[in-house]
N, C-alpha and C positions, 0 to 999 in steps of 0.2 A: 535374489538369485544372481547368479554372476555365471552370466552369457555373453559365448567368443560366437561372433560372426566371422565367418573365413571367402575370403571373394579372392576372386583371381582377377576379378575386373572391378573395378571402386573408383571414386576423385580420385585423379580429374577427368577419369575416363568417362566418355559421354554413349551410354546405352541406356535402355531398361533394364538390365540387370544391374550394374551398378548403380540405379537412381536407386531401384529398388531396396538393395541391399543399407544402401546411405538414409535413406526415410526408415525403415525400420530400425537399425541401430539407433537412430535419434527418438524416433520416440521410445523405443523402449525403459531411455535415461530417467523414464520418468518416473518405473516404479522399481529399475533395476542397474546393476554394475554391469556397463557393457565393455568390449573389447572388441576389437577388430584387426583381423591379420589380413595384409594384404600388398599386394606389391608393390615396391618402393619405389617413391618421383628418382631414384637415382640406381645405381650400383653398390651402394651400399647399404647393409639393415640398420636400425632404430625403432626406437620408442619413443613416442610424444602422446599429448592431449589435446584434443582438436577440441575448437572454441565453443563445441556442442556436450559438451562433458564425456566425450569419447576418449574409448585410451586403444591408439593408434599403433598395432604392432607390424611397421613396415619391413616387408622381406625382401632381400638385393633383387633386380631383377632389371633386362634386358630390353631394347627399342626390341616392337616388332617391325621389321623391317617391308618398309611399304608406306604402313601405318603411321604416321605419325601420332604420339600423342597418345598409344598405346605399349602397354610394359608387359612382360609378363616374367615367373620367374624359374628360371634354369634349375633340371632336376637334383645335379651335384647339391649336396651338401643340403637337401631341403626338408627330409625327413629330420635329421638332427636340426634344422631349425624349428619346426612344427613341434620338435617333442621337446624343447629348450622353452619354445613358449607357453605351451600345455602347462609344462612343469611350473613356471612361473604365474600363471593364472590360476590354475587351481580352477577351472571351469565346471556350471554346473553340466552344463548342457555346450556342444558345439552345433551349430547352426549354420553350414555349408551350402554355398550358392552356384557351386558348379561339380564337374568330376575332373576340372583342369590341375594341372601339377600341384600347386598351392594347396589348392582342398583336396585333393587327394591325401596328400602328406598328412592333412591336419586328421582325415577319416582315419587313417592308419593309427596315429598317434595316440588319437581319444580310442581307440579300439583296445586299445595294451593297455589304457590306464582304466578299461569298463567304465571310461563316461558315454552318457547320451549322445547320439550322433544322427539331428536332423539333417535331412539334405534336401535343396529345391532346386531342382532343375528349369533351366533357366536358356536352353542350348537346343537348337536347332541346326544339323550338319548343313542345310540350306542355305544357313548366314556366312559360313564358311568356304564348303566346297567348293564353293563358282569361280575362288580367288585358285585355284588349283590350277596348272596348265598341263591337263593330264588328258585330254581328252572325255567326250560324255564316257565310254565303258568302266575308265579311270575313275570319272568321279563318279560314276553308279557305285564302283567294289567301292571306294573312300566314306561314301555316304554307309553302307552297309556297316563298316567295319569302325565307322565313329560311334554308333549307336548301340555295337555291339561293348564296345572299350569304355561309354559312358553305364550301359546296363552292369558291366564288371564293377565298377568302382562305385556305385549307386548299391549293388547288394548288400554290402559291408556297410551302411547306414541302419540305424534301427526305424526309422523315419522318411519316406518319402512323399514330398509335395512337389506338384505344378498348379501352375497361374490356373489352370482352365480344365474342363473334363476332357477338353482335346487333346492337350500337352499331357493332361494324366493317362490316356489312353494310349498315348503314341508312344510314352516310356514305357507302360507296360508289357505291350506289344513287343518293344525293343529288347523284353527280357528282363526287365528290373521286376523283381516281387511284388505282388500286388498283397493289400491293394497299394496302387497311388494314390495319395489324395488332393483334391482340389480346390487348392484355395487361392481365392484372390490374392493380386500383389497389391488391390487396394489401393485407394487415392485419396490425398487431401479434399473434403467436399469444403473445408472451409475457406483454401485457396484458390483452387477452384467452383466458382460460384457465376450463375446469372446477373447479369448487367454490373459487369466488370468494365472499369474505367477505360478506355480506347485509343484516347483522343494525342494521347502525348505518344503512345507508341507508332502512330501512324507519320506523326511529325518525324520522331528521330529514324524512322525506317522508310520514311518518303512511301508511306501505301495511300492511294489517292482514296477519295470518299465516294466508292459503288460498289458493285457488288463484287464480293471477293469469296478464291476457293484458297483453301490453305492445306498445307502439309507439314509436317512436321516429323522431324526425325532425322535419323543420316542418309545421307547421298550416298547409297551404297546401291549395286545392281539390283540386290534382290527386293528392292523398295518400288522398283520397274516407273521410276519417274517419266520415262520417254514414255510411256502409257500417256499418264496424267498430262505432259506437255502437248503430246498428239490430240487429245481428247479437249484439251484447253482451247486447241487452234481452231478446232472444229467450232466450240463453243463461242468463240469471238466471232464467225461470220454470219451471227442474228444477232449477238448481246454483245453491249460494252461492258468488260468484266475484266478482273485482274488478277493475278495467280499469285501467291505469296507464297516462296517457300522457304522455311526454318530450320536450319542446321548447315553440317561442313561434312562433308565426304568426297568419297576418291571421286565420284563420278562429278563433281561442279563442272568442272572444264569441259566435258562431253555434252552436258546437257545446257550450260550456256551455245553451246554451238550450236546443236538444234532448237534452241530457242531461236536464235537468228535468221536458220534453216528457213522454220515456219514462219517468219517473219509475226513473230509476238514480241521480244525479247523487250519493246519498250514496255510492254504489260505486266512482265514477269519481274516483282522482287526477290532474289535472292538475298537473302539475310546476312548469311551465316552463323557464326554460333550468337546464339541469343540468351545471356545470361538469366538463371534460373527467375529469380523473379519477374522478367520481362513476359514470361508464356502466356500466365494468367490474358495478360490484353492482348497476345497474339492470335486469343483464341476470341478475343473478343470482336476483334475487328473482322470476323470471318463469318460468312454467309451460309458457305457448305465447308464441312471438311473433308476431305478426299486422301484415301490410302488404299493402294494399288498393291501394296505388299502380298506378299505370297509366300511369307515365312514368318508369320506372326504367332508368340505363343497365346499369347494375351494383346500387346498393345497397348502399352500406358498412353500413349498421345490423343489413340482413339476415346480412351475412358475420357479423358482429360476436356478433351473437345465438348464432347458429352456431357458432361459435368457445367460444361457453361453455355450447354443447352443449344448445342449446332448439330443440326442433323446432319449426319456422315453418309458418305458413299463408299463403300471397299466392295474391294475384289470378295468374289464367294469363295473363300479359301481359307488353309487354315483356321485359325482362331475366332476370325475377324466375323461367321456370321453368327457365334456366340454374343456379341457383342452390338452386330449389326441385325435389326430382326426387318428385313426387306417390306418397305413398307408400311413399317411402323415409327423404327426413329431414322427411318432415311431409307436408301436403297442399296443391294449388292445387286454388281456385272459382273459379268464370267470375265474371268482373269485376262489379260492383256487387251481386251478386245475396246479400244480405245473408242472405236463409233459408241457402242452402247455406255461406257462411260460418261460420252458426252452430251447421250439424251438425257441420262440423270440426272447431270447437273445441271443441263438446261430446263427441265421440269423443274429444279426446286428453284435456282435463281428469279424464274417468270411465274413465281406464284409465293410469294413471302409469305401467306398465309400459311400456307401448307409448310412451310420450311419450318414455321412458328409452333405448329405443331407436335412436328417432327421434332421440334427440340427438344421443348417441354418434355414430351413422353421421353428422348434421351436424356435426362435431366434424370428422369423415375428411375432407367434403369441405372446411372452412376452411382445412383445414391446407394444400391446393394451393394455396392463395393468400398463402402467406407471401410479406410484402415483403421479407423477405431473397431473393427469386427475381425479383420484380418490380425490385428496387433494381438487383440483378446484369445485368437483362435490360434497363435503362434504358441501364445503363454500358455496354455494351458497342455497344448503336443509338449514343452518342455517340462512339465512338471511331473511326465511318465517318468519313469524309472526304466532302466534296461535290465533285461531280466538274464543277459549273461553276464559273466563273470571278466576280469582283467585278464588279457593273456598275456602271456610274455612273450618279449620277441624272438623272433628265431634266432637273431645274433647273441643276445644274451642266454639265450638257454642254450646252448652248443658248449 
């Protein structure tokens, strides 16, 4: 079968949704011709083959401004790229990761030539909105009106999926045809795995040898790390304990200063970016892991954590208590409230036992989420057939 993935976010862009989109086009190579369109490291488009037997169809595209490190690409001229690529792949099935410019073009494109058209929603207005300087009223209508502009362009898919029954509920809700369906983005259990090697990532990251909470992911507001650093400080005046946290985002600079604030800041490593294979022991060397997010569809870091068997703390929110079952592979606190976060982890830190537990059983639930199930479960939505017909475009038929 010869399957175009379409992302508007992909390498070297550092999210869950581009991990996601990147792990599934690679293994798919394994029983299929894949493709991927997506926006280009420059201003210009191209064609290459990435060293995973991918064939790379990069589209021009533009800094977001702010953003470093993030592209995305300008509506001119984008539909006649998306139907130039179409044309050129011959695809059986298109496989769309968002309703941004890019996939949108590509939904339109596959729609006129009646191919297949999955779409996974991947988009939470919550990751976005906060960067708005509109005022709350402002970003209330924005929020409204993002969910209603992703519901438009999600109709026109013969195929809708989300990571989680929450994310499939909240698109629904949002007006996309139901059903939605639910499926894992799924995770390596092979690289991620129990009693994973530690010992050299602690050296080149200077993490001392006690008990440590970790995080993982971008420094972005809605990850609400001034939670987890408040609740860390709290945590330091009974335990000696160390906070590790993994990735690059806008907020470093704010939140090294209230690290100093609270005077931890010698306790606290920030990382930043930590190249893909490095996690596996990032996750190793961690005691609890903790995520205070509040706009989670899914959570690959949390699976990921999970998977090598750390019992987690997150916020009751969102996604996260699909993932988190209070109690059993760790605990959820009501959202911001940093005191009750910091009884959590003070309970698992002064009881390794119970932490040991809590893993293991988080260990039970990762394993539902092998991508070998999610992969299996992709192939087979593709192998439907659409049961309309090619339309023509309005320009051409005029």
């Amino acid at each position: 079968m010869r399957i175009l993935i379409g992302a508007d976010t992909y390498a070297p862009h550092v999210n869950g949704a581009s991990y996601f989109a990147q792990r599934l086009a690679v293994a798919l190579t394994a029983r299929h011709e894949v493709h991927v369109a997506a926006p280009s490291t420059t201003s210009r488009s191209f064609t290459a083959m990435s060293r995973d037997g991918i064939v790379e169809h990069r589209v021009r595209s533009l800094a977001v401004p702010g953003h470093p490190g993030f592209r995305f690409c300008p509506p001119v001229g984008l539909r006649a790229q998306a139907r130039r690529i179409l044309d050129e792949v011959k695809p059986d099935v298109v496989h769309v990761q968002s309703h941004f410019p890019l996939c949108r073009a590509l939904i339109d494109a596959a729609s006129e030539r009646g191919i297949l058209v999955v779409a996974t929603n991947h988009f939470m207005p919550e990751n976005l909105i906060h960067y708005l300087p509109i005022g709350a009223s402002g970003r209330s209508a924005a929020h409204d009106w993002a969910w209603r502009d992703a519901a438009r362009v999600f109709t026109r898919a013969d195929i809708v999926t989300a990571p989680t029954p929450y994310a499939a509920a909240l698109a629904t809700v949002a007006g996309v045809p139901g059903p939605v369906l639910p499926l894992s983005n799924g995770i390596d259990l092979t690289r991620f795995r129990e009693r994973h090697p530690s010992a050299g990532f602690r050296l080149r990251y200077g993490v001392p040898d006690k008990p440590v909470i970790t995080f993982v992911g971008r420094l972005d507001a809605e990850k609400n790390l001034d939670v987890v650093l408040r609740a860390f400080g709290a945590v330091r005046r009974s335990l000696d304990a160390h906070l590790l946290i993994v990735g690059a985002g806008a907020e470093r600079g704010k939140l090294t200063r209230l690290a100093g604030e609270l005077k931890v800041a010698e306790h606290v490593t920030f990382t930043g970016f930590v190249p893909d294979e490095d996690l596996p022991s990032a996750y190793a060397v961690t005691s609890v892991f903790v995520n205070a997010g509040t706009a989670e569809l899914q959570s690959l870091v949390t699976l990921e954590a999970m998977a090598v068997g750390r019992p987690v703390v997150g916020a009751d929110a969102a996604a996260l208590p699909h993932l988190v079952a209070d109690d059993e592979t760790g605990y959820l606190f009501p959202p911001g409230d940093h005191d009750a976060l910091a009884g959590r982890l003070t309970t698992l830190l002064c009881n390794p036992e119970l932490a040991g537990k809590m893993g293991r059983r988080a260990r039970a639930v990762a394993e539902q989420h092998d991508e070998v199930r999610t992969v299996a479960a992709f192939e087979q939505l593709y192998a439907i057939r659409p049961v309309r017909e090619a339309r023509v475009p309005a320009q051409a038929a005029a």
